[in-house]
C-alpha positions, 0 to 999 in steps of 0.5 A: 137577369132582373131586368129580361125578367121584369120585361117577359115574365121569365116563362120558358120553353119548360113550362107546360101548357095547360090547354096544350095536351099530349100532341107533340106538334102543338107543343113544339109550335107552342115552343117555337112561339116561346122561343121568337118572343124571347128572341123579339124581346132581348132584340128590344132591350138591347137597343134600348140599353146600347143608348148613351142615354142611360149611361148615368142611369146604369150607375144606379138602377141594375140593367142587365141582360145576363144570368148574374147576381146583382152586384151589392152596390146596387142593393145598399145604394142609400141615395134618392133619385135626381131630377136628372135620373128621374127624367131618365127613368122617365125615358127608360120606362118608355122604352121598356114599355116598347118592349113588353108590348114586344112580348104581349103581342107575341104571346097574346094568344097562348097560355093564359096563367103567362099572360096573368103572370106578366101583368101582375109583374107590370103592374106591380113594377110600375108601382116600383116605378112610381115610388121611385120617380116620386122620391120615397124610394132610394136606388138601393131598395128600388133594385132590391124590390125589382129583384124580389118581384122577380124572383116572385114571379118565377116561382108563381109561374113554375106554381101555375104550369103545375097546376095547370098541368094537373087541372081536371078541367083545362078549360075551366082552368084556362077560363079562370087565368083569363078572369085573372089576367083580365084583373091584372089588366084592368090594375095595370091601366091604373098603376101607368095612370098614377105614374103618368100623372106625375110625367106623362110616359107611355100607356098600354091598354090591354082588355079581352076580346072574347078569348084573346087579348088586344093591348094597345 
């Protein structure tokens, strides 16, 4: 559960689109897009845990794909990241990283409250990452942190589609998730610029163009 949340924001088919209207067609368009991007990003994660890289890793960090509780042992881990689970969670950062670009190209030019949601996750698991790689932050609090954020993000995007839902002025509405996803951005950037002084990984750039994201 934690981890398809940390990768595609946990939005779903259920949340309305503020900008959508009442035409049915443009929401089952919105829908379908919805759908092929969660498809794209499990297709992503899969390959990416089916390496025997990460079979070490799993012992420690809670990776997993399906509905379920994180099992407590992962919660009250006391132990500290090896240099040897460090340069895995190096590797695994970059791979995760391929797959949220996965989900940003393919949301790019829908529901901004989305796009803003996701980023602020990126950005602030990034920081998660970080403390992790750097040693200040045991497996135990590590996971628990990431299942935390998780549940953040849930509601604040269940918080969003309401609100944009009930806007007045969708347009205003959309232009200030934009301005918002725009921040999230720009605090991304340095969140991968603090973890990559310590290793280098991977970097996605993410700005605006007029309306319409570009994460490179």
């Amino acid at each position: 559960m934690v981890l398809s949340l940390l990768v595609c924001g946990c939005w779903t088919t259920t949340a309305p689109d503020p900008s959508a209207g009442p035409d049915p067609a443009v929401r089952a368009r919105l829908e379908q897009v919805a759908a092929e991007a969660r498809a794209a990003n499990r297709g992503c994660l899969e390959a990416a845990l089916a390496k025997p890289d990460y079979a070490e890793l799993r012992t420690k960090l809670y990776l997993s794909l399906e509905e379920a509780e994180i099992p407590s042992q992962y919660l009250t881990d006391p132990s500290f990241p090896t240099k040897k689970q460090i340069a895995d969670l190096y590797k695994w950062h970059a791979d995760l990283q391929g797959c949220r670009k996965v989900m940003l190209d393919r949301v790019a030019k829908w529901l901004p409250f989305v796009i803003a949601n996701m980023v602020e996750m990126y950005a602030e698991s990034d920081r998660l990452y970080t403390e992790a790689v750097s040693g200040r932050l045991p497996w135990g609090q590590f996971n628990e942190a990431r299942k935390a954020l998780a549940d953040r993000n849930k509601a604040r995007l269940a918080e969003d589609a309401r609100a944009g839902a009930n806007a007045q002025d969708k347009q205003q509405f959309a232009a200030e998730q934009r301005e918002r996803a725009a921040a999230a951005m720009q605090q991304w950037t340095q969140r991968q610029q603090q973890l990559n002084k310590i290793r280098q990984t991977r970097m996605i750039t993410c700005s605006y163009a007029g309306t319409v994201p570009t994460c490179t």
